[in-house]
HTML snippet that shows the backbone in 3Dmol.js (N, CA, C, O; Angstrom):
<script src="https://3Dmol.org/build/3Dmol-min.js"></script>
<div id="view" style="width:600px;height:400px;position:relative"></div>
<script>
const pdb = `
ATOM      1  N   UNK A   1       0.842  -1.176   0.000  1.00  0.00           N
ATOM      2  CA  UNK A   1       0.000   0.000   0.000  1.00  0.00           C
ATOM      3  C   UNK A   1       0.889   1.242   0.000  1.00  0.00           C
ATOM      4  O   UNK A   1       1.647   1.611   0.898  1.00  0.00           O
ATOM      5  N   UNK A   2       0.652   1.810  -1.169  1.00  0.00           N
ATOM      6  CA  UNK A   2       1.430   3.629  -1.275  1.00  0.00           C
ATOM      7  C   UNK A   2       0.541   4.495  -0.238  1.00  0.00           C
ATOM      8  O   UNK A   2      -0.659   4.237  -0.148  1.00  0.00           O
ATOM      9  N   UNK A   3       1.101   5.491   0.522  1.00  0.00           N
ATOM     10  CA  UNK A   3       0.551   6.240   1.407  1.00  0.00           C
ATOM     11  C   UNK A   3       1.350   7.369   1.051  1.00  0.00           C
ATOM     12  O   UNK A   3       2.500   7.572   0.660  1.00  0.00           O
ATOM     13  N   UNK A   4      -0.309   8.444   1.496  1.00  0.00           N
ATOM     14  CA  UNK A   4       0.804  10.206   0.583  1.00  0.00           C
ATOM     15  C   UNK A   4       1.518  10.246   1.956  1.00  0.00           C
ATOM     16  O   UNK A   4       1.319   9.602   2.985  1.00  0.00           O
ATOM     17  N   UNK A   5       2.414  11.208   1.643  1.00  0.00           N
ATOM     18  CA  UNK A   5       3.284  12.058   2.355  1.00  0.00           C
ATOM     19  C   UNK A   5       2.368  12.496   2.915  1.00  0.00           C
ATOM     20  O   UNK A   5       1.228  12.650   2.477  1.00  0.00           O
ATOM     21  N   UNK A   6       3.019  12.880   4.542  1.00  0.00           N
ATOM     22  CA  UNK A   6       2.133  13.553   5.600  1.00  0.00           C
ATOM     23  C   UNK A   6       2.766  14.791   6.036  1.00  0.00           C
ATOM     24  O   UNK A   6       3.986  14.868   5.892  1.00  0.00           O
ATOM     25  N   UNK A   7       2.154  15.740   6.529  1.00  0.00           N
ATOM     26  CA  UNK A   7       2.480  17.119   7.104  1.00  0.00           C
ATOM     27  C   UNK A   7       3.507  17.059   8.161  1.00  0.00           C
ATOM     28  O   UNK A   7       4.552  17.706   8.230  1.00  0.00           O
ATOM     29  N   UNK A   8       2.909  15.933   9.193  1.00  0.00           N
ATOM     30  CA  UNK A   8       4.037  15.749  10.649  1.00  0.00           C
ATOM     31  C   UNK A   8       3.691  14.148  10.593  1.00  0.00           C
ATOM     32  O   UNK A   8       2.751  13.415  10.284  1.00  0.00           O
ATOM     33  N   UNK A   9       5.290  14.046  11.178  1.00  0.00           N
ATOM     34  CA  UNK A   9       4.997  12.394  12.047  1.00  0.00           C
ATOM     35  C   UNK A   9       5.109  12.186  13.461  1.00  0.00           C
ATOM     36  O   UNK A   9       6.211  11.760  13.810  1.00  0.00           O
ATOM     37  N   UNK A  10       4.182  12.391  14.461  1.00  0.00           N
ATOM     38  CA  UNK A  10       4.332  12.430  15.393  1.00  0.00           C
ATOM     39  C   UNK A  10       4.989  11.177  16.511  1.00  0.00           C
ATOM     40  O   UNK A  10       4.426  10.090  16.379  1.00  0.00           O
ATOM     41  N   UNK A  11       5.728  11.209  17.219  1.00  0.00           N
ATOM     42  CA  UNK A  11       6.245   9.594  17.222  1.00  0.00           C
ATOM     43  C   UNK A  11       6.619   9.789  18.981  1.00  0.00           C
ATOM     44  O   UNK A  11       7.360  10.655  19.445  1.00  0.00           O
ATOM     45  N   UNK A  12       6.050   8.971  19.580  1.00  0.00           N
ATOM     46  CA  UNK A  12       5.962   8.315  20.574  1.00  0.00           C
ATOM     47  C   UNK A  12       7.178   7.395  21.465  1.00  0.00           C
ATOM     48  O   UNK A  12       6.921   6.207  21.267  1.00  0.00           O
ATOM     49  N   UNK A  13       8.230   7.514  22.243  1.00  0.00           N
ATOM     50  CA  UNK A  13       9.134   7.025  22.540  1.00  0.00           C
ATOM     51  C   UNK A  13       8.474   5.886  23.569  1.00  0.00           C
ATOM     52  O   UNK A  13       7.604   5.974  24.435  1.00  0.00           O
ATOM     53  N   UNK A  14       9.580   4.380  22.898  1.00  0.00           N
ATOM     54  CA  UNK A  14       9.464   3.614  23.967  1.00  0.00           C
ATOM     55  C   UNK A  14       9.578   3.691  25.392  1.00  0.00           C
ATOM     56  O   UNK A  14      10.708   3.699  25.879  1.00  0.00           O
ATOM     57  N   UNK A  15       8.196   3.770  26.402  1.00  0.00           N
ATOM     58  CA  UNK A  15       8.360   4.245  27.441  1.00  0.00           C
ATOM     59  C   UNK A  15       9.165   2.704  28.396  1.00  0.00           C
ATOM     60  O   UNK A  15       8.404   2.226  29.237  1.00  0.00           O
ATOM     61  N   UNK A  16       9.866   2.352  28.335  1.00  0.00           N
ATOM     62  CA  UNK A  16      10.980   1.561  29.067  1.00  0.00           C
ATOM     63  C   UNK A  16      10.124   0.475  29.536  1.00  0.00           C
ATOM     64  O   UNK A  16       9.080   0.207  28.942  1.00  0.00           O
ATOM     65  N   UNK A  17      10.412  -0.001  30.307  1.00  0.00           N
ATOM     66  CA  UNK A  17       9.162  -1.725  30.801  1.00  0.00           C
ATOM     67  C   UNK A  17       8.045  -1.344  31.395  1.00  0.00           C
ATOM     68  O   UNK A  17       7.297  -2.214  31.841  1.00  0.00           O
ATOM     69  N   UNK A  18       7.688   0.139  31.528  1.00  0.00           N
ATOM     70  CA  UNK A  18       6.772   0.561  32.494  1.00  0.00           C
ATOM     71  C   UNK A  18       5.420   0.112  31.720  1.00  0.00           C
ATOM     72  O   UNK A  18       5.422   0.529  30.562  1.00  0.00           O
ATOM     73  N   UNK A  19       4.041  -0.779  32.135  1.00  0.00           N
ATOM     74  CA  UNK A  19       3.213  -1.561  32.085  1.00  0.00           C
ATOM     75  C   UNK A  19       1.935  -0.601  33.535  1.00  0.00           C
ATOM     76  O   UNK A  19       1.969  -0.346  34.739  1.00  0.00           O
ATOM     77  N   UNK A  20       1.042  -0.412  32.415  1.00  0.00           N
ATOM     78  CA  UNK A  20       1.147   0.216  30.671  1.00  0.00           C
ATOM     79  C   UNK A  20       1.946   0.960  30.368  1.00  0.00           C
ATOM     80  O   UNK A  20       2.460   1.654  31.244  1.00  0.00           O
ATOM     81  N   UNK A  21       2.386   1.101  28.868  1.00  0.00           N
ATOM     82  CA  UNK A  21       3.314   1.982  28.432  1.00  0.00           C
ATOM     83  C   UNK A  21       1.843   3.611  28.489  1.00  0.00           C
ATOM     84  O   UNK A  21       0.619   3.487  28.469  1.00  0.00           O
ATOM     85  N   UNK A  22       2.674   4.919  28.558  1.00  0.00           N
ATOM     86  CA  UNK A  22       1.809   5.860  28.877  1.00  0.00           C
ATOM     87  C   UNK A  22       0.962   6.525  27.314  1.00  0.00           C
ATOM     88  O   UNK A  22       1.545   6.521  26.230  1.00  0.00           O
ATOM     89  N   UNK A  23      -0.187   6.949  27.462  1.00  0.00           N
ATOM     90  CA  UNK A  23      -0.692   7.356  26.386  1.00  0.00           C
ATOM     91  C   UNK A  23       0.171   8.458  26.008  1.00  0.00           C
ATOM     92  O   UNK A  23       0.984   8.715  26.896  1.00  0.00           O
ATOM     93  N   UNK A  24       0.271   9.285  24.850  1.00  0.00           N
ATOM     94  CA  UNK A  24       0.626  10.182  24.112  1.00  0.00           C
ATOM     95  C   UNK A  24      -0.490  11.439  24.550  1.00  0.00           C
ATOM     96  O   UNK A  24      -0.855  12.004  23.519  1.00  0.00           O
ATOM     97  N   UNK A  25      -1.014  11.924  25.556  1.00  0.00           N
ATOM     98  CA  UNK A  25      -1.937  13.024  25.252  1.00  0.00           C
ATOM     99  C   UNK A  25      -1.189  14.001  24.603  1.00  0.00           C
ATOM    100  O   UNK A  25      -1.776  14.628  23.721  1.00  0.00           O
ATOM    101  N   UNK A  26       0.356  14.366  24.914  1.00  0.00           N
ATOM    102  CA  UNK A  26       0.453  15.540  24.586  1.00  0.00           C
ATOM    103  C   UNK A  26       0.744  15.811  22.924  1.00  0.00           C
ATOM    104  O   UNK A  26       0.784  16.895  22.342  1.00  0.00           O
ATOM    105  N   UNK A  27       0.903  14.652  22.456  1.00  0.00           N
ATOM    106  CA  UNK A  27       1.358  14.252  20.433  1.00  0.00           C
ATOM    107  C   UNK A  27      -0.352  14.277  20.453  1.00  0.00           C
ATOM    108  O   UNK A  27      -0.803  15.005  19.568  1.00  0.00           O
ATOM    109  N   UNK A  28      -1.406  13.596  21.325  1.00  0.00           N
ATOM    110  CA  UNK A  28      -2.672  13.218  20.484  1.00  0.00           C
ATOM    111  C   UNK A  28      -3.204  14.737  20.746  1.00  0.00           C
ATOM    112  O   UNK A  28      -4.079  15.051  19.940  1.00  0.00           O
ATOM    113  N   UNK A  29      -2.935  15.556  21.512  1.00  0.00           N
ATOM    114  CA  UNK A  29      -3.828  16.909  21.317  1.00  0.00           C
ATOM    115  C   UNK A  29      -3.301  17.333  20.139  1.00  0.00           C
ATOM    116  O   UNK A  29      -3.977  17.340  19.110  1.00  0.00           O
ATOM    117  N   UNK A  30      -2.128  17.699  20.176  1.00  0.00           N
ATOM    118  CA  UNK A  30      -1.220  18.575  18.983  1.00  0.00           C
ATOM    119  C   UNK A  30      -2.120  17.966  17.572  1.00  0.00           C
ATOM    120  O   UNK A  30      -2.791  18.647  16.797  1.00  0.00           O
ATOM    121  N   UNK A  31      -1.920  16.671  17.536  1.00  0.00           N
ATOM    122  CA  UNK A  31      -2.046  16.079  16.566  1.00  0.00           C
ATOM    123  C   UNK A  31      -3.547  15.984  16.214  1.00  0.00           C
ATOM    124  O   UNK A  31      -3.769  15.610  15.062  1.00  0.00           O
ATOM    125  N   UNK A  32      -4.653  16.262  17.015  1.00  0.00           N
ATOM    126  CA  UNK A  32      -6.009  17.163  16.797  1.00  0.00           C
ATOM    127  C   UNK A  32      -6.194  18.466  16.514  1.00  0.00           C
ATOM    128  O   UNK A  32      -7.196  18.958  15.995  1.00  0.00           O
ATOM    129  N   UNK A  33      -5.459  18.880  16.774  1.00  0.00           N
ATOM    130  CA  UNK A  33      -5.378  20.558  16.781  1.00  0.00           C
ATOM    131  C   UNK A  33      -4.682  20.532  15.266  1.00  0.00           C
ATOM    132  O   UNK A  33      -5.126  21.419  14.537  1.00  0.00           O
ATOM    133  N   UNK A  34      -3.834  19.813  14.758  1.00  0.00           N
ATOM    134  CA  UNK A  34      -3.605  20.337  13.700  1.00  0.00           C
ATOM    135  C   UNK A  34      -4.335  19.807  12.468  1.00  0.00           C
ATOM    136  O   UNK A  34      -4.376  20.393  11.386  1.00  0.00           O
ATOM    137  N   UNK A  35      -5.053  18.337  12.821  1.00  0.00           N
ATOM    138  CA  UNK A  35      -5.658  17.703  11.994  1.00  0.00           C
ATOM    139  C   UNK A  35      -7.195  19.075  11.680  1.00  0.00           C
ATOM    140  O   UNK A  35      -7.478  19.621  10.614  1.00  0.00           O
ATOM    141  N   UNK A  36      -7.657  19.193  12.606  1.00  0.00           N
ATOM    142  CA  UNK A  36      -9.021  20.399  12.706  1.00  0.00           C
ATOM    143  C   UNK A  36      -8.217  21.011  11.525  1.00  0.00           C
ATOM    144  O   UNK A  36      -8.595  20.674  10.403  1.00  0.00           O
ATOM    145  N   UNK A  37      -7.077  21.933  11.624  1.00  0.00           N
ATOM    146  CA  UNK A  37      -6.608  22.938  10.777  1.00  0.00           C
ATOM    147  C   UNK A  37      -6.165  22.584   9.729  1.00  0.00           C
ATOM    148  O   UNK A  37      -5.408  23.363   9.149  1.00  0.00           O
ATOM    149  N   UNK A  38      -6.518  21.136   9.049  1.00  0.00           N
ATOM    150  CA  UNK A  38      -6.416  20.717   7.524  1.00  0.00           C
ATOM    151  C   UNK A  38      -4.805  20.118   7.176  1.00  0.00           C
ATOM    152  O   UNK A  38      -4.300  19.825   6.092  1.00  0.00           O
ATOM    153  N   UNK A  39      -4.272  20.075   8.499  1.00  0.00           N
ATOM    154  CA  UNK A  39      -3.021  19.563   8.097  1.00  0.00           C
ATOM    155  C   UNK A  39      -2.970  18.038   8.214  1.00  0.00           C
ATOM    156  O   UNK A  39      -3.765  17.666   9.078  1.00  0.00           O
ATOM    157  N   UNK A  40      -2.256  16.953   7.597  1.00  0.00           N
ATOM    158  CA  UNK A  40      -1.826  15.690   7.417  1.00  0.00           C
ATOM    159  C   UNK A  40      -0.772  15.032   8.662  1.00  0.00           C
ATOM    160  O   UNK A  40       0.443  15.171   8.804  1.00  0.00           O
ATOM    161  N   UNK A  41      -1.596  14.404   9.333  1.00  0.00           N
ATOM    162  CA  UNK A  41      -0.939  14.071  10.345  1.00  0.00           C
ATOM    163  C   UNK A  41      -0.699  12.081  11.211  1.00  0.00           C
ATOM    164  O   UNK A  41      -1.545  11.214  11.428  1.00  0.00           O
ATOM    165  N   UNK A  42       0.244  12.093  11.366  1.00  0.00           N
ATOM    166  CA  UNK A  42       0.485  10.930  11.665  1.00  0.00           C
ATOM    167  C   UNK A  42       1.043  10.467  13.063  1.00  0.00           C
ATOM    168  O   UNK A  42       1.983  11.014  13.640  1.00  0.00           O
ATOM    169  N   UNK A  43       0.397   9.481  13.486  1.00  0.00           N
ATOM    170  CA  UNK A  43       1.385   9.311  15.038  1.00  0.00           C
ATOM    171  C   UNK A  43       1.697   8.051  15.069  1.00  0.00           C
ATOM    172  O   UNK A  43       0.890   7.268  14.568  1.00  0.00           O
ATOM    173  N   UNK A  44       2.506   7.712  15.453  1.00  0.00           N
ATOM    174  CA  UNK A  44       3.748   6.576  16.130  1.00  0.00           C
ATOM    175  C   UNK A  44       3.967   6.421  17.120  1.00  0.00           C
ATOM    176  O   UNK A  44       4.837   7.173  17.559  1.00  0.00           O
ATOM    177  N   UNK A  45       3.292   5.265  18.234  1.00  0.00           N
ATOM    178  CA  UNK A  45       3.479   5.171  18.877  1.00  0.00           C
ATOM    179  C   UNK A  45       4.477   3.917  19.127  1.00  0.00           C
ATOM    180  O   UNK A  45       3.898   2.832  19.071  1.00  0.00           O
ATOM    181  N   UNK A  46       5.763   3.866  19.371  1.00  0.00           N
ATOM    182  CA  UNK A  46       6.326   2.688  19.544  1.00  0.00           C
ATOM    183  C   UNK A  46       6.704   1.829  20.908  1.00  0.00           C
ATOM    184  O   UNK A  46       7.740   1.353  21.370  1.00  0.00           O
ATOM    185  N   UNK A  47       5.237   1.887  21.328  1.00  0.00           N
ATOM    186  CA  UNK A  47       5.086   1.319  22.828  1.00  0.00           C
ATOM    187  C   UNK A  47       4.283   0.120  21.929  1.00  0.00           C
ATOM    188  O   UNK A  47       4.442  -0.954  22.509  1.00  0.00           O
ATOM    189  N   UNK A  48       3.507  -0.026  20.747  1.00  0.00           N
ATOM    190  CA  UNK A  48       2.296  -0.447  20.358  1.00  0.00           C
ATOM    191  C   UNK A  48       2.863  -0.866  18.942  1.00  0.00           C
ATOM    192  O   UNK A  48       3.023  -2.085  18.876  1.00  0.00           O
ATOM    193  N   UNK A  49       3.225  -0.150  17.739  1.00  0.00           N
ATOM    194  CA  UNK A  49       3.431  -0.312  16.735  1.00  0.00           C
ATOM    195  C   UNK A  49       4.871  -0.884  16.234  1.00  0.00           C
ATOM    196  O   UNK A  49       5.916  -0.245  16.116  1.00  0.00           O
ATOM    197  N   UNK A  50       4.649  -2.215  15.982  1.00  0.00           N
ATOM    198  CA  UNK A  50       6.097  -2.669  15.807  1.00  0.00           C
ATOM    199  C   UNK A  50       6.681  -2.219  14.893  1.00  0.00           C
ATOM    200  O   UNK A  50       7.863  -2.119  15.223  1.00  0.00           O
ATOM    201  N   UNK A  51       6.484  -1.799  13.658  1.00  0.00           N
ATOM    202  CA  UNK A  51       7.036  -1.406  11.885  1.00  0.00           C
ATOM    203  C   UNK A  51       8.009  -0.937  12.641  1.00  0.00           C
ATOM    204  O   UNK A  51       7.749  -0.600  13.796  1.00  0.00           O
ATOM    205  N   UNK A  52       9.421  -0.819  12.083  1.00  0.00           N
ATOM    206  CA  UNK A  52      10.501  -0.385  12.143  1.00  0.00           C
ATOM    207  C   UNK A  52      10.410   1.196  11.554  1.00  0.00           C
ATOM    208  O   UNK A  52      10.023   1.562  10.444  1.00  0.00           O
ATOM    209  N   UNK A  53      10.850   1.916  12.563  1.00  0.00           N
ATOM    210  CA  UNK A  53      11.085   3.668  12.438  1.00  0.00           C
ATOM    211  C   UNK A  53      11.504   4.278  11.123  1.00  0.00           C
ATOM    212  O   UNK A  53      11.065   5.316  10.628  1.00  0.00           O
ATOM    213  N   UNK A  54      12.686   3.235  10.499  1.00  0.00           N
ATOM    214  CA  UNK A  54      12.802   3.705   9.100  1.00  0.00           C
ATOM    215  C   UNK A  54      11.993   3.411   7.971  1.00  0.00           C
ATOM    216  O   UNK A  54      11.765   3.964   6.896  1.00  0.00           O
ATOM    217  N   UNK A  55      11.696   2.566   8.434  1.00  0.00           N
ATOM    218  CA  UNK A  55      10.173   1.873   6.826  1.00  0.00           C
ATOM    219  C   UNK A  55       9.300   2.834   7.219  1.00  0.00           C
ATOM    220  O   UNK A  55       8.865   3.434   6.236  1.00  0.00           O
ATOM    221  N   UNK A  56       8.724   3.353   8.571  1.00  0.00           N
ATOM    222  CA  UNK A  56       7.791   4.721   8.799  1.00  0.00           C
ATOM    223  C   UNK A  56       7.572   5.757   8.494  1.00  0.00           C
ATOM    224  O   UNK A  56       6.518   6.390   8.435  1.00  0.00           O
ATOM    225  N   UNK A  57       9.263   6.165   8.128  1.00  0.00           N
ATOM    226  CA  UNK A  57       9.818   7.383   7.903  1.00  0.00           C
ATOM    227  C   UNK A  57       9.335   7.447   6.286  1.00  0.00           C
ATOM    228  O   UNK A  57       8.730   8.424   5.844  1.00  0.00           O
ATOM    229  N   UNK A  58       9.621   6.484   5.612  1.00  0.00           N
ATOM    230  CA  UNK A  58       9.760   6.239   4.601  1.00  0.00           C
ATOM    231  C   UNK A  58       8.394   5.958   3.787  1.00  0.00           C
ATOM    232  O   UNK A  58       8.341   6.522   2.694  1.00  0.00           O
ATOM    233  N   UNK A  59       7.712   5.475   4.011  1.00  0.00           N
ATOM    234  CA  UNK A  59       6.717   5.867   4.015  1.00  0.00           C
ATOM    235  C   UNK A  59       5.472   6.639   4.096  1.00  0.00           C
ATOM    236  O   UNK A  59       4.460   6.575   3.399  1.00  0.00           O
ATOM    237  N   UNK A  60       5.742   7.320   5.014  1.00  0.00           N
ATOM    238  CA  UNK A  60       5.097   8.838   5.209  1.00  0.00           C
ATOM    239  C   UNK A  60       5.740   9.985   4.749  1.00  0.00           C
ATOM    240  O   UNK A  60       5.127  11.038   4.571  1.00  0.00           O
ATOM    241  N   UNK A  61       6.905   9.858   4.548  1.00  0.00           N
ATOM    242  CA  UNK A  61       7.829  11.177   4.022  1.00  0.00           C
ATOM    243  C   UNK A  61       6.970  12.824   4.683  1.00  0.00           C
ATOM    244  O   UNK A  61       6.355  13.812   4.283  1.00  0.00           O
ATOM    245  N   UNK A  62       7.553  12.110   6.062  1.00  0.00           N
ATOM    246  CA  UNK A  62       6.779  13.330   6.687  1.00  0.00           C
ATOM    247  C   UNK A  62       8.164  14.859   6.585  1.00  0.00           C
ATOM    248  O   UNK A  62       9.395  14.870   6.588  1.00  0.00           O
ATOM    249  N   UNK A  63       6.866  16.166   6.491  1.00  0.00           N
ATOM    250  CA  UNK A  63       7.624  17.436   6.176  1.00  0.00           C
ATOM    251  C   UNK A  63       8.195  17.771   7.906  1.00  0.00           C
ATOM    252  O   UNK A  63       9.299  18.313   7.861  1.00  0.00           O
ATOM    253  N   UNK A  64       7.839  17.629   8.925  1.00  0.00           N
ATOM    254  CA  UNK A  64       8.216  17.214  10.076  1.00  0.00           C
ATOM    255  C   UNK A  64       8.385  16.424  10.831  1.00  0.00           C
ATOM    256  O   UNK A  64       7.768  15.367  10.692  1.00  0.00           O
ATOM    257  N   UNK A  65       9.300  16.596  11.962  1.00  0.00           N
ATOM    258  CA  UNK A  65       8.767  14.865  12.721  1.00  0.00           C
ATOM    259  C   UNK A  65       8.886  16.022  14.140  1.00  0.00           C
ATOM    260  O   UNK A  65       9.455  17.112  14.199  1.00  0.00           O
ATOM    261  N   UNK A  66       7.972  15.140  15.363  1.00  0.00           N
ATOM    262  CA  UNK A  66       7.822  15.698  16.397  1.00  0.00           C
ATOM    263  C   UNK A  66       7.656  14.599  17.510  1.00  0.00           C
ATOM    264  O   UNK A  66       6.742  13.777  17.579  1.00  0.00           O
ATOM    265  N   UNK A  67       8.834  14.764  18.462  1.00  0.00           N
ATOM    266  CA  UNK A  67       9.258  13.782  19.479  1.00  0.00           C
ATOM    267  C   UNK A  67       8.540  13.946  20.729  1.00  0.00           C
ATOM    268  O   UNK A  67       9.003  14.851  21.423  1.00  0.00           O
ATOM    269  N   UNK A  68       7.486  13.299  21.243  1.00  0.00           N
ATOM    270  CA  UNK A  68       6.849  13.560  22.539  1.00  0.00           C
ATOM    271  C   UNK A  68       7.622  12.766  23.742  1.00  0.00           C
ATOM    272  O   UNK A  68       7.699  11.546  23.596  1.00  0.00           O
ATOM    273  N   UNK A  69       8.224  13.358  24.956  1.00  0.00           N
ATOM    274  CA  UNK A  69       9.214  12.763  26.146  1.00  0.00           C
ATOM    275  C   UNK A  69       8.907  12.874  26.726  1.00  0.00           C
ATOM    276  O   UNK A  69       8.647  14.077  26.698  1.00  0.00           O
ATOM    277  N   UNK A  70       8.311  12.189  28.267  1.00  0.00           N
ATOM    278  CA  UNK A  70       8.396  11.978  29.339  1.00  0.00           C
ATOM    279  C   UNK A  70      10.165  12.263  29.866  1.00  0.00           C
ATOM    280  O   UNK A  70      11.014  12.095  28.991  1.00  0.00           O
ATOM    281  N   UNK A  71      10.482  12.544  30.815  1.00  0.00           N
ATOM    282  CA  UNK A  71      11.378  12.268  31.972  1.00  0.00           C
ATOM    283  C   UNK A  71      11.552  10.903  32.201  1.00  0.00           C
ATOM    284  O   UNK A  71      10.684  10.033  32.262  1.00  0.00           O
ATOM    285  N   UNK A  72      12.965  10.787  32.343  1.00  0.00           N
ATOM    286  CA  UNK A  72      12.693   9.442  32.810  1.00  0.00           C
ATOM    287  C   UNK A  72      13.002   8.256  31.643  1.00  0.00           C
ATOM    288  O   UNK A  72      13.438   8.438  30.506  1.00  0.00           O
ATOM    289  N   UNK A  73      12.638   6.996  32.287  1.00  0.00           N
ATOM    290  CA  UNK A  73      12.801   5.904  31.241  1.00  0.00           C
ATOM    291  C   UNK A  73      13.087   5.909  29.712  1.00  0.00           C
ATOM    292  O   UNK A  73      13.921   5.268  29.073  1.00  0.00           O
ATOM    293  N   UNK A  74      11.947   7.023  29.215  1.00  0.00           N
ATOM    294  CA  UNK A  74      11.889   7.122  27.971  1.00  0.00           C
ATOM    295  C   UNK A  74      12.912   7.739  26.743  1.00  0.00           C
ATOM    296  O   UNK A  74      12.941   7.448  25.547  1.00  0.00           O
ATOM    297  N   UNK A  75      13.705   8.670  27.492  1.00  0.00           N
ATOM    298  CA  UNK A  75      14.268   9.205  26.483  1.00  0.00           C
ATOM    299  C   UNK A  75      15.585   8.788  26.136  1.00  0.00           C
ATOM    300  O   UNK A  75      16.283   9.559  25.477  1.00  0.00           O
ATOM    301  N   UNK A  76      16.128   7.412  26.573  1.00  0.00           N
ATOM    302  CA  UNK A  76      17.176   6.904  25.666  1.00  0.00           C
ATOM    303  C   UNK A  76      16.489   6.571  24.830  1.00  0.00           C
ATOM    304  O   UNK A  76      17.229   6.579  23.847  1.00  0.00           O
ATOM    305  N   UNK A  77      14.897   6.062  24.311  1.00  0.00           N
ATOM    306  CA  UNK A  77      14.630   5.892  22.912  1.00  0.00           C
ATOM    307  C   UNK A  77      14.301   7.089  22.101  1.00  0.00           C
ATOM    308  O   UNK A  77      14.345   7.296  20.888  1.00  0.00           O
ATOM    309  N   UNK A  78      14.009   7.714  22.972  1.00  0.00           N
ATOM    310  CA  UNK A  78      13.704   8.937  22.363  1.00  0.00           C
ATOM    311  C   UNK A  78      14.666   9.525  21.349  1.00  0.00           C
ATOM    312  O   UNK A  78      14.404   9.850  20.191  1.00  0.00           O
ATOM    313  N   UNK A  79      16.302   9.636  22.248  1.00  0.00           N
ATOM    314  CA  UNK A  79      17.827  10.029  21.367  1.00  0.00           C
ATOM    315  C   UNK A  79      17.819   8.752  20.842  1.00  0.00           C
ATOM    316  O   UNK A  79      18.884   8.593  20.245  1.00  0.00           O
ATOM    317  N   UNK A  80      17.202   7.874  20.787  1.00  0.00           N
ATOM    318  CA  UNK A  80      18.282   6.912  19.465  1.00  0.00           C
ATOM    319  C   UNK A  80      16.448   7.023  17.919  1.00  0.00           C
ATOM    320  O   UNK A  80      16.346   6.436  16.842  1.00  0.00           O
ATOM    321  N   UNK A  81      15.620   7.830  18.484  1.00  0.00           N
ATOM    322  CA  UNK A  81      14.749   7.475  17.351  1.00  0.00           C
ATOM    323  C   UNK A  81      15.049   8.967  16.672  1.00  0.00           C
ATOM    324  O   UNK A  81      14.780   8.903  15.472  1.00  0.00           O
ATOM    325  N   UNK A  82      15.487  10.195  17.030  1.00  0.00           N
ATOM    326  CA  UNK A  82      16.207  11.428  16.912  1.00  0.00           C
ATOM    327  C   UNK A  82      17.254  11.478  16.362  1.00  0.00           C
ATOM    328  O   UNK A  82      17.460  12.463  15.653  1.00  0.00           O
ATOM    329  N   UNK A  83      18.349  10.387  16.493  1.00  0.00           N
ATOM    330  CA  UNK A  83      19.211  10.362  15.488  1.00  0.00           C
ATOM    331  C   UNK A  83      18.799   9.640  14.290  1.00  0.00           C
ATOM    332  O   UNK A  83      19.108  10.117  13.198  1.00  0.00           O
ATOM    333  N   UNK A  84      18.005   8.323  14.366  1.00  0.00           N
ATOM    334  CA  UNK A  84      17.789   7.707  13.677  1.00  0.00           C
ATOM    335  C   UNK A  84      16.702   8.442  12.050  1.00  0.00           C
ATOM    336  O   UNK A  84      16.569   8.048  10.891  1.00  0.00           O
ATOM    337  N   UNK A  85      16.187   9.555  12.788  1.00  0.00           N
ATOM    338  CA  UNK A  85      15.735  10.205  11.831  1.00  0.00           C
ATOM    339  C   UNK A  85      16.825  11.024  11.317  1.00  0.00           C
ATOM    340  O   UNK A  85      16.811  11.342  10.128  1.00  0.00           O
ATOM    341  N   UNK A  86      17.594  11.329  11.942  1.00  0.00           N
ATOM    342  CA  UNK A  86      18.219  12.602  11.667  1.00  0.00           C
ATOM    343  C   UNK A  86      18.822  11.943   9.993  1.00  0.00           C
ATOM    344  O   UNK A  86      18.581  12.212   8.816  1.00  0.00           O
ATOM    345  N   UNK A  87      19.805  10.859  10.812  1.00  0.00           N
ATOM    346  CA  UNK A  87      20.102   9.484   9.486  1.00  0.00           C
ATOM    347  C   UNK A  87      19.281   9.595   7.825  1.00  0.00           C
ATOM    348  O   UNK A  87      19.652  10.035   6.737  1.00  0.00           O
ATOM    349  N   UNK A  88      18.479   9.186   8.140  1.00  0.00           N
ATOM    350  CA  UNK A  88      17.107   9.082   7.443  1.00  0.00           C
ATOM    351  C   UNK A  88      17.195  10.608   6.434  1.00  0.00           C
ATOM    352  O   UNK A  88      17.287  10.634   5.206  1.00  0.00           O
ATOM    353  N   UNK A  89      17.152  11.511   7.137  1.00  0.00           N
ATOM    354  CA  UNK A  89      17.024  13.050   6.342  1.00  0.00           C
ATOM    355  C   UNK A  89      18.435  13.031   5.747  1.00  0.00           C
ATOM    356  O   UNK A  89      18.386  13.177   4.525  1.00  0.00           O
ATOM    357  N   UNK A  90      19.794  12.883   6.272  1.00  0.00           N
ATOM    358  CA  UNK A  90      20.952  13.359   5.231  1.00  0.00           C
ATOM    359  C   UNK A  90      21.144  12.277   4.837  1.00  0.00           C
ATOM    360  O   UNK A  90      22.367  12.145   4.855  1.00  0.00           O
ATOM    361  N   UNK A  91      20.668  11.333   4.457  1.00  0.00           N
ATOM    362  CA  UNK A  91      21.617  10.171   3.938  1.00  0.00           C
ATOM    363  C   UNK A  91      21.858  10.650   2.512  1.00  0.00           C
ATOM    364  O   UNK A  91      22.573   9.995   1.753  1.00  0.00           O
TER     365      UNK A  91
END
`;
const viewer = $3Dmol.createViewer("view");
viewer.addModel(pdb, "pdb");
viewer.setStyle({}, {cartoon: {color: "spectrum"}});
viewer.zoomTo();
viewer.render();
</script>
């Protein structure tokens, strides 16, 4: 399945073994607020969605990407899904 390019990819860091992993309110408001305003929007949560970050990327050929962090547990995935895009954009 071809999928257009999206406006943002909003993406969700593995929140560490913590059970449940935590919802996204603060990517799912943004990501209402901009959907209302006609923009193309996508979220990633990788507490939930296994697809690998670069087939995601790649697929959505999003014009932004936007990292939602907790404190805490989460943001060593957070810096390795931040570089991993970064990758992704200069290759």
């Amino acid at each position: 399945m071809k999928l257009a390019p999206v406006d943002a990819l909003l993406i969700n860091p593995i929140s560490a073994q913590t059970i449940p992993a935590f919802i996204p309110h603060g990517l799912l408001y943004i990501a209402s607020y901009a959907i209302e305003r006609g923009y193309r929007i996508s979220v990633y949560d990788r507490n939930v969605d296994t697809e690998n970050i670069d087939v995601v990327f790649l697929k959505l050929k999003p014009r932004v990407v936007g990292l939602g962090c907790l404190t805490g547990t989460s943001i060593d995935d957070a810096i390795f899904v931040s570089k991993e895009v970064r990758n992704l954009i200069y290759r």
